[in-house]
C-alpha positions as CSV (number, residue, x, y, z in Angstrom):
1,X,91.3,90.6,100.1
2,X,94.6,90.1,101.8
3,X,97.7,90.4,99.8
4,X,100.2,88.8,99.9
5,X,104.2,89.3,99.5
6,X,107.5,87.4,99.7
7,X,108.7,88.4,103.3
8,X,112.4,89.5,102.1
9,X,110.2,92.3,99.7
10,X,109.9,94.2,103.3
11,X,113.2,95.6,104.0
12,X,113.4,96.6,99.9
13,X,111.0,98.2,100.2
14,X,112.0,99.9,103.2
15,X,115.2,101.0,101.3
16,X,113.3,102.1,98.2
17,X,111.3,104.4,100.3
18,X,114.2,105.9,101.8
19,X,115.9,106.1,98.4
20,X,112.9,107.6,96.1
21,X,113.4,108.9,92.7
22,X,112.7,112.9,92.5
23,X,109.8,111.8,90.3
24,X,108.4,109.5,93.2
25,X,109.1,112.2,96.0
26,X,107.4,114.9,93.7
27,X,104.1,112.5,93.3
28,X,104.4,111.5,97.4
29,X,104.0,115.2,97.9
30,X,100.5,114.8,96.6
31,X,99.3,111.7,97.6
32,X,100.2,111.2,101.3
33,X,98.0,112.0,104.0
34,X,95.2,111.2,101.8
35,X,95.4,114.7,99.8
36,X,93.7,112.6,97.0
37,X,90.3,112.5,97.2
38,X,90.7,111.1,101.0
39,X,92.1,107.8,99.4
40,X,94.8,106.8,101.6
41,X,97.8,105.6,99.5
42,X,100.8,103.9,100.2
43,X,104.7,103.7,98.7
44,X,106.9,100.7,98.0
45,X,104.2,98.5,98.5
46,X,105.4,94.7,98.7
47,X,102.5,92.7,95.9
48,X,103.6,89.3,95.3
49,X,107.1,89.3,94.5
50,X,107.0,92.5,93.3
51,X,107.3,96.1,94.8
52,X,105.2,98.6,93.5
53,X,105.8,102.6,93.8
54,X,102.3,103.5,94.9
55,X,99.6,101.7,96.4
56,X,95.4,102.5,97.3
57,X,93.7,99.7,98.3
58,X,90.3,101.1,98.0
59,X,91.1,101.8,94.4
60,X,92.4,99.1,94.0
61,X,95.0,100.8,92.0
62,X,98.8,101.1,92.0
63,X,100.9,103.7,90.1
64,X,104.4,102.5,88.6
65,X,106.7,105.5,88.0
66,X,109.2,104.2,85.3
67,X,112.6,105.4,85.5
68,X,115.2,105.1,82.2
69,X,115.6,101.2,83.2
70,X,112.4,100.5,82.5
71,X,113.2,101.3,78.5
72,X,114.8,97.7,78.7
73,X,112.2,96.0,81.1
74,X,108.7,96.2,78.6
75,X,108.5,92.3,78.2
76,X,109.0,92.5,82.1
77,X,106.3,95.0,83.0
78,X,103.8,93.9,80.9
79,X,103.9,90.5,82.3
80,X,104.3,91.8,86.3
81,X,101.2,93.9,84.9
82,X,99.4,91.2,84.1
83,X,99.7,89.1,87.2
84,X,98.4,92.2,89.0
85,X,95.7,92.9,86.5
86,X,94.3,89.3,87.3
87,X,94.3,89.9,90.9
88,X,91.6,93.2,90.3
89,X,94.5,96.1,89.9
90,X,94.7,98.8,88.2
91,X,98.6,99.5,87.2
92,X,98.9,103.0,85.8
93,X,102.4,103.6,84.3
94,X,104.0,107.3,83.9
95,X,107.6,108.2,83.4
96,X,110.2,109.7,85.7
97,X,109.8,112.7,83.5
98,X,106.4,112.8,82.8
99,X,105.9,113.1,86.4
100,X,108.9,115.8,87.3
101,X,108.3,117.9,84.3
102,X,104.2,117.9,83.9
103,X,103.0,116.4,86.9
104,X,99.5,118.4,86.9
105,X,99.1,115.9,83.7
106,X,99.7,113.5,85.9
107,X,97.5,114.5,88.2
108,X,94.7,114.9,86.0
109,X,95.1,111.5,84.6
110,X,94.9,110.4,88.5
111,X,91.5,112.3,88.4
112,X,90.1,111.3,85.9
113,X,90.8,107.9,86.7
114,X,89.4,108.2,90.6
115,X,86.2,110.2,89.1
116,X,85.5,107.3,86.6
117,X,85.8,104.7,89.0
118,X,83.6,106.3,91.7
119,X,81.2,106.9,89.5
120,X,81.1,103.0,88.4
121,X,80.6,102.3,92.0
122,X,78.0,104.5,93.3
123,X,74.5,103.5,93.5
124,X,72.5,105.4,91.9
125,X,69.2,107.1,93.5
126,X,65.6,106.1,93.2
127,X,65.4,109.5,91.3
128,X,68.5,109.0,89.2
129,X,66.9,105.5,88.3
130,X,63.4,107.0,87.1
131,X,61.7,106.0,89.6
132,X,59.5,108.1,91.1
133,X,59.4,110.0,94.5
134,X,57.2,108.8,97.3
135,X,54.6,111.3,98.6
């Protein structure tokens, strides 16, 4: 699936990388260099008209770290959700401080998400099926 962007989303996004929030530098840490289960992620993605904070294609998952701004923005979000939702992505949503002051939680959440979805999408074996082995 390609995805597609407004072309002026590309040098905001450039800034936005170069002016993360502590909470997004903290999480970057841990996802570049595909640290995370060998996903390879990506920050400030450009999605539509929107940016979004991280990005794994393969997941088909992005990860929206909400700063105090967001606190006026739910009508906002839930409707920039939405429009991503319909196009097959996951959005998972943490605060700036969730993620600075109990980002193993965070992490965990990540896992748990990453083990449930592999596991929808792994075939299972003749042997995991019932199906008995050949001779």
């Amino acid at each position: 699936m390609k995805i597609t962007y407004h072309p002026y989303l590309k040098e905001k996004a450039r800034e936005l990388r170069n002016n993360s929030t502590p909470g997004e530098i903290l999480l970057w840490k841990k996802l570049k260099g595909k640290q995370c289960y060998g996903f390879d992620f990506h920050r400030q993605k450009p999605i539509l008209e929107y940016i979004v904070d991280f990005y794994c294609y393969k997941l088909k998952l992005i990860i929206e770290i909400d700063g105090y701004s967001h606190n006026f923005k739910a009508v906002e979000d839930e409707r920039r959700d939405k429009e991503l939702q319909k196009l097959g992505f996951t959005v998972l949503r943490f605060s700036e401080a969730e993620v600075r002051n109990n980002l193993e939680q965070v992490l965990n959440s990540l896992s748990v998400f990453i083990e449930n979805t592999l596991e929808q999408h792994t075939p299972q074996s003749p042997l995991d099926r019932g199906e008995e082995e050949q001779a």
